[in-house]
C-alpha positions, 0 to 999 in steps of 0.5 A: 343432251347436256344443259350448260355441259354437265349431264343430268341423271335421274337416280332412283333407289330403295334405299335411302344410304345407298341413294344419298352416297351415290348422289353424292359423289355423281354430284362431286364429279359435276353431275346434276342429280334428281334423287329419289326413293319414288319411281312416281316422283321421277315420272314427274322430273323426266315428264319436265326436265331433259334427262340423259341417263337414269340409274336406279336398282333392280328392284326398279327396272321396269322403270326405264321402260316408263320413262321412256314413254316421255324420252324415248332416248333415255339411257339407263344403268341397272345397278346389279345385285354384286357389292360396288365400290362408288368409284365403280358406279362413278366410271359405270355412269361416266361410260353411260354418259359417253357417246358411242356409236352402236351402245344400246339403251340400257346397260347393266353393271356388277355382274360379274363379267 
């Protein structure tokens, strides 16, 4: 699942501060990152590279849904509507990338449990 150890994400968000502060500090804690504002542009990365998770908005969701047609295990973390912290996205996408027995395909974060 993890070239050369370090998992691959593939972030897609509307808006351009968000997407570069978020891949940013996925960076910072080792991640490879493929940002991008186009969900075209990430059929394309997950179409030639091996992705292990995708995280990406609501205004994006069916996304997943897409990209799956080329990686059917892709995981993917919704970003809810709630305000988080970078460290919060930082654990959400670590939890994502964590192997568990029984966890589903698509997890949802920031709303309020």
């Amino acid at each position: 699942m993890k070239r050369g150890g370090r998992p691959t994400v593939i972030l897609v968000h509307e808006h351009a501060g968000v997407l570069e502060l978020v891949e940013a500090a996925l960076r910072d804690r080792g991640t490879r990152v493929h940002a991008t504002l186009d969900p075209f542009e990430a059929l394309e990365v997950v179409r030639r590279l091996k992705v292990d998770l995708l995280v990406t908005s609501r205004e994006h969701t069916d996304l997943a849904r897409d990209l799956r047609q080329f990686q059917p295990e892709l995981s993917a973390l919704v970003l809810g509507d709630e305000p988080m912290s970078l460290e919060e996205i930082e654990v959400a996408v670590a939890t994502a990338l964590t192997p568990r027995a029984g966890r589903g395909k698509s997890q949802e974060s920031g709303e309020g449990d």
